[in-house]
KEPA-373876 format. One record per residue (C-alpha): residue number from 1; residue in one letter; y, z, x. Coordinates in Angstrom, 3 decimals. Example, Ala and Ser with C-alpha at 12.3 -4.5 7.8 and 13.67 -1.06 7.14 Angstrom:
<sites>
1:A:-4.500:7.800:12.300
2:S:-1.060:7.140:13.670
</sites>
This chain:
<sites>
1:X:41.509:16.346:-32.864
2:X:44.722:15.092:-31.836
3:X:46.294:14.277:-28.302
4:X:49.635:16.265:-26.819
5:X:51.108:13.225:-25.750
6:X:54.154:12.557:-27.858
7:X:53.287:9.083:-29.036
8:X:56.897:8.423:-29.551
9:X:57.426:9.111:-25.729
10:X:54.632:6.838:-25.328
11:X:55.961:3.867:-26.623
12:X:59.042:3.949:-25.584
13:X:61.119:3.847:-21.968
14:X:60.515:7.503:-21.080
15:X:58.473:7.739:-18.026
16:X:55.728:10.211:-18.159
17:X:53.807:9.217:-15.306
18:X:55.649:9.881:-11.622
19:X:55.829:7.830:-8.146
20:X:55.691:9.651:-5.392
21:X:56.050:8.533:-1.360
22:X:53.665:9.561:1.051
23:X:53.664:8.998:4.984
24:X:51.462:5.880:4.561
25:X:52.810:4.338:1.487
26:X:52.822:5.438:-2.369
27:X:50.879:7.367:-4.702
28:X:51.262:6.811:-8.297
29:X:50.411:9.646:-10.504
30:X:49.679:10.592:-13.915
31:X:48.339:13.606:-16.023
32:X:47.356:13.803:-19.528
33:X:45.831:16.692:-21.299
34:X:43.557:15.067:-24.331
35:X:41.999:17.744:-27.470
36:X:38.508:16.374:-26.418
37:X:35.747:17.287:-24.534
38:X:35.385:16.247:-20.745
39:X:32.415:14.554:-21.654
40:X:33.278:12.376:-24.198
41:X:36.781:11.263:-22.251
42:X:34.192:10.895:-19.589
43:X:32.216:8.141:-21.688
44:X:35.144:6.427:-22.682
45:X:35.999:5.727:-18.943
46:X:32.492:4.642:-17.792
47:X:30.796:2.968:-20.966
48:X:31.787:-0.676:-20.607
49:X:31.936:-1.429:-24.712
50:X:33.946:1.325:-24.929
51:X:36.250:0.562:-21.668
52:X:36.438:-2.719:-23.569
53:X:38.849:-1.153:-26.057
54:X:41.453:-0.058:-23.993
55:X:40.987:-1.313:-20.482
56:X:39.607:-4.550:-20.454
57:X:36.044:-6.329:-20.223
58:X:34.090:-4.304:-17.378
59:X:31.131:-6.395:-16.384
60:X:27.925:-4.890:-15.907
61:X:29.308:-0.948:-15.113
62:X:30.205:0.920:-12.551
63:X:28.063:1.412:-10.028
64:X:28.106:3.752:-6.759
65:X:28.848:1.411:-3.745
66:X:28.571:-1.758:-5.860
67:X:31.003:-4.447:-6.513
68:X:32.769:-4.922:-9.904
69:X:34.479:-7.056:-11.881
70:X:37.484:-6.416:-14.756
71:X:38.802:-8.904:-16.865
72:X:42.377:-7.823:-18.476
73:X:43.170:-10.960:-20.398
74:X:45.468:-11.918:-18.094
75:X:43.171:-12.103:-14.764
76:X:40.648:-10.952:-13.217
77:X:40.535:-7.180:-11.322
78:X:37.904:-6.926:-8.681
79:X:36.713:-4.365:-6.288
80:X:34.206:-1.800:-5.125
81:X:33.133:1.506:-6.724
82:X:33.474:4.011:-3.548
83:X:32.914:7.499:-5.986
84:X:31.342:8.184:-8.855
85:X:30.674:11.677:-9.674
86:X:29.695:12.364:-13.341
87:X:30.898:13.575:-15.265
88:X:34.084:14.699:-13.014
89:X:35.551:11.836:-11.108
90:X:35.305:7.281:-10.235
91:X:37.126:6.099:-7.135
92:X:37.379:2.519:-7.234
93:X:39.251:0.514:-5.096
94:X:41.333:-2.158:-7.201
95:X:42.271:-5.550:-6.006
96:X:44.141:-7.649:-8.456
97:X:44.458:-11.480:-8.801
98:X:47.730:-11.463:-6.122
99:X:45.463:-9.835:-3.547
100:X:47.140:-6.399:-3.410
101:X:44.968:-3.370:-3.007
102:X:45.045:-0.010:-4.381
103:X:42.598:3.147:-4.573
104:X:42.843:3.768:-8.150
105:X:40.717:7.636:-9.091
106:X:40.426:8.645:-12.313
107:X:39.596:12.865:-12.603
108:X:38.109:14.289:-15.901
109:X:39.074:18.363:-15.544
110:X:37.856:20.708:-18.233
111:X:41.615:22.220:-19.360
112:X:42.787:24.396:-22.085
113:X:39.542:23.806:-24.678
114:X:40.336:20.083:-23.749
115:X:40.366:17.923:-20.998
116:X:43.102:16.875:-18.089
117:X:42.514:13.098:-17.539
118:X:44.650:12.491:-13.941
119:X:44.934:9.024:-12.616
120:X:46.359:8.648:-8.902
121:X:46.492:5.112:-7.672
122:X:47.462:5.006:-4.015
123:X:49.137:2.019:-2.113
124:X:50.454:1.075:1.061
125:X:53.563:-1.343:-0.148
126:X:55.771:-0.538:-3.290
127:X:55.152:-4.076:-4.527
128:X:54.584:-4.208:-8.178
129:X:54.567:-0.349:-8.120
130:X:57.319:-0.358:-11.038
131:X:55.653:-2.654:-13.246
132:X:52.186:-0.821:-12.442
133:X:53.831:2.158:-13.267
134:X:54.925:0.801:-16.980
135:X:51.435:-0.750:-17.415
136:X:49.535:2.126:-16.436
137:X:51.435:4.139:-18.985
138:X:50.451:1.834:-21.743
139:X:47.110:1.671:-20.886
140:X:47.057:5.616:-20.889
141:X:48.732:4.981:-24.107
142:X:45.440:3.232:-25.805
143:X:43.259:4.864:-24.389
144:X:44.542:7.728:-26.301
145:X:44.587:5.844:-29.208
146:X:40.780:4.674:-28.909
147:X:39.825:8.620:-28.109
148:X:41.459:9.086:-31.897
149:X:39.176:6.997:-33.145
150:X:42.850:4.010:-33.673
151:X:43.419:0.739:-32.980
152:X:45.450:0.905:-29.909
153:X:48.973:0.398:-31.202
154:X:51.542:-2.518:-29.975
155:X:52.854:-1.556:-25.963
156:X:56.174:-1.113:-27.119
157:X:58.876:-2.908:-24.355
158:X:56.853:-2.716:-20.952
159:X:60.293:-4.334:-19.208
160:X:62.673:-1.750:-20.002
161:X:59.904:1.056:-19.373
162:X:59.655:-0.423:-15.851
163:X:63.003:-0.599:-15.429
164:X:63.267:3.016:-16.175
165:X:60.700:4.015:-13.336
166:X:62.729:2.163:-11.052
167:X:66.048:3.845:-12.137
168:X:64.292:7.335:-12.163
169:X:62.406:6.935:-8.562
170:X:64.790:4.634:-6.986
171:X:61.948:1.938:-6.473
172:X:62.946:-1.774:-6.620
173:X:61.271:-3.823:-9.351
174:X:58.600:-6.842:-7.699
175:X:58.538:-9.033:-10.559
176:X:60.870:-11.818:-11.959
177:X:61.100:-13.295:-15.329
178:X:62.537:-16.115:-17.333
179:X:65.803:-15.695:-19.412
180:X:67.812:-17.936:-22.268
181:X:71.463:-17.342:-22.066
182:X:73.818:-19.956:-24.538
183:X:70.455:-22.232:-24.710
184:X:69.933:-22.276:-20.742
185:X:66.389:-20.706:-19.034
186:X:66.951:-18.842:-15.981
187:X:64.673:-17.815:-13.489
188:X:66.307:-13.862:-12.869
189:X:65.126:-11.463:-10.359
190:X:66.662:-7.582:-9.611
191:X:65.332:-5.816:-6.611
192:X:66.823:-3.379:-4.660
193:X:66.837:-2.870:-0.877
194:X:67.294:0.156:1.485
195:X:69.386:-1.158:4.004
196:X:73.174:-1.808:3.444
197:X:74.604:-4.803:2.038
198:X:75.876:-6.854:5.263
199:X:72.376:-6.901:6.703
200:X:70.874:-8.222:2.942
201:X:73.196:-10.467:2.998
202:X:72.374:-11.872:6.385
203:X:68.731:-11.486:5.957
204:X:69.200:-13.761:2.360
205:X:70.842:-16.652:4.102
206:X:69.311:-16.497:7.516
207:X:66.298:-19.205:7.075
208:X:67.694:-22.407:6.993
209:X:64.937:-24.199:4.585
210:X:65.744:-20.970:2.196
211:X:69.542:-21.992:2.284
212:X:69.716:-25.266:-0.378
213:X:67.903:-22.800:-3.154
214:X:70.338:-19.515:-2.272
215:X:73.340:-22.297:-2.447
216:X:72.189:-23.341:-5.990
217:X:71.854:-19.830:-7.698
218:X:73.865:-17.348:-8.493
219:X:73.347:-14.197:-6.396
220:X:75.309:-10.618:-7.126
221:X:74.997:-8.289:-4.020
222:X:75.922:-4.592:-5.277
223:X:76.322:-1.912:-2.476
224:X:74.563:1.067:-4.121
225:X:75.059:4.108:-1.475
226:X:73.257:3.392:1.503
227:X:71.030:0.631:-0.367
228:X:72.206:-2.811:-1.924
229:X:71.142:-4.133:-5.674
230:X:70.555:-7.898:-5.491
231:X:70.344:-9.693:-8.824
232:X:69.518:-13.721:-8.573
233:X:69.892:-16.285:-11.606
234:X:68.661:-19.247:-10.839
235:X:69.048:-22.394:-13.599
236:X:65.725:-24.034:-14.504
237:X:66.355:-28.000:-15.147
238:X:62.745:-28.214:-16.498
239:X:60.389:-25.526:-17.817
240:X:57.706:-26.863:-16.179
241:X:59.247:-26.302:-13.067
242:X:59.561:-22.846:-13.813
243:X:56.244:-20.772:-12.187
244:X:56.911:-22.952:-8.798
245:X:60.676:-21.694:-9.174
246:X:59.242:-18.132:-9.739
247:X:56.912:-17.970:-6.740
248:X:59.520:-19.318:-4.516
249:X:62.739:-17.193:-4.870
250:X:59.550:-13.867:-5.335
251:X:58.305:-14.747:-1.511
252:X:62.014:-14.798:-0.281
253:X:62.250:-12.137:-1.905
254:X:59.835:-10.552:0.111
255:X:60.850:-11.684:3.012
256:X:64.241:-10.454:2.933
257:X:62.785:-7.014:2.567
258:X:60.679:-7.427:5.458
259:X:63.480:-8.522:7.521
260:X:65.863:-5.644:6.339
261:X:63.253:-3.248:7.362
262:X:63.270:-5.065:11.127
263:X:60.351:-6.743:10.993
264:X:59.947:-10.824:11.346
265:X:58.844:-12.210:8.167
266:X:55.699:-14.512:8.006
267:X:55.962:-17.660:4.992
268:X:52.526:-17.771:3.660
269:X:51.460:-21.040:1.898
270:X:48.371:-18.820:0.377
271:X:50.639:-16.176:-1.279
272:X:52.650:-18.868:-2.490
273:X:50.316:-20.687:-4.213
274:X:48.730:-17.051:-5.456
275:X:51.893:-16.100:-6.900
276:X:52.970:-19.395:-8.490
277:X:49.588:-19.177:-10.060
278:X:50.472:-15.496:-11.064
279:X:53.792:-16.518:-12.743
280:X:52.408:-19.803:-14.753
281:X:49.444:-17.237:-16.297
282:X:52.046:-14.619:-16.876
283:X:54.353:-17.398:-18.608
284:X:51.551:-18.597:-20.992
285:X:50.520:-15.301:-22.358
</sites>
């Protein structure tokens, strides 16, 4: 039995789940139809040696109303199981190691001799809804794989599959990385703003303990319709430097779109310290 996913597609930077806005935020959405009975898709979701193959290590199970916890390799997801409806639906909600929360609910629809797997994962902030996006579709990817009985094959380029959700839904990327350019490591970021390129601008430059870092990088402010593409480079002197570097320039960041969007952004030594930790885990995997 065989999948109608085009593995191809897959793997590569073709978008096949979609983002869609709702009045309180973001849904994220995705619907496969899998050549295997509802109840054995069903096991694969809710058995945890099995949701070890594709998902991650799931201790215990999941449990109606109880707490759970998900380790992914690269950090811990936690949360609480609020449905669980054999062998038709889980609602769980999903907190991940930055603090963000989600209601992530998996369906499992009879369909066609088959079954229609749907994943919706709702949130109130597009942060990290691009690179969710790419992830999710991986993950979708092996659990295919594991339902064909396969290894799950390599993810394929998860950057330039998030980058095409962003270009395809208009939704700013959240993460930065590191790049080497003529031997020198940058710290880069691209986001994208709604608001128009005067009042990013402003918003970049307006906190005076932000100014010495914004003087020392290179920043590219791109008018884009009535939104503005902002692209940062910012030279790392020494690697180790790199996650603090990272977490710094990702709150700004933030702040800058709270500020466009006419609110009064809030520093938070907490999320600072929760996102430098992100960064140094995500730079040593």
């Amino acid at each position: 039995m065989t999948s109608d996913v085009d593995s191809t597609a897959v793997h590569s930077a073709v978008p096949l789940g979609r983002i869609e806005r709702l009045s309180d935020g973001y849904v994220l959405a995705f619907d496969r139809q899998l050549d295997y009975p509802r109840a054995y898709i069903w096991d694969l979701l809710t058995d945890p040696a099995k949701v070890r193959l594709w998902l991650g290590e799931l201790a215990g199970g999941w449990e109606l109303g109880k707490e759970y916890s998900l380790d992914m390799g690269g950090g811990a997801v936690e949360g609480t199981v609020l449905q669980l409806n054999p062998p038709t639906s889980l609602q769980i909600i999903w907190e991940d190691p930055l603090g963000l929360e989600s209601i992530l609910e998996w369906r499992v629809l009879s369909s066609d001799g088959g079954t229609l797997l749907q994943l919706r994962a709702r949130s109130e902030t597009a942060d990290f809804l691009t690179e969710g996006a790419a992830g999710w579709q991986q993950i979708l990817a092996a659990l295919a794989d594991v339902a064909a009985g396969r290894e799950p094959a390599p993810s394929g380029d998860w950057a330039s599959l998030r980058d095409a959700y962003a270009a395809e839904f208009s939704i700013s990327n959240t993460m930065g990385w590191l790049e080497t350019s003529d031997g020198v490591t940058m710290v880069h970021f691209d986001r994208r703003f709604n608001s128009t390129l005067p009042l990013v601008r402003d918003a970049l430059t307006a906190d005076p303990e932000q100014q010495p870092r914004v003087e020392q990088a290179e920043v590219d402010l791109t008018a884009d319709g009535g939104a503005t593409r902002l692209t940062v480079r910012h030279v790392v002197d020494d690697q180790a430097d790199a996650p603090a570097l990272l977490a710094q320039w990702h709150a700004h960041l933030d702040a800058v779109a709270v500020s466009v969007e006419g609110d009064q952004p809030h520093m938070s030594m907490r999320k600072l310290h929760a996102l430098e930790d992100f960064y140094r885990a995500t730079l040593s995997d």
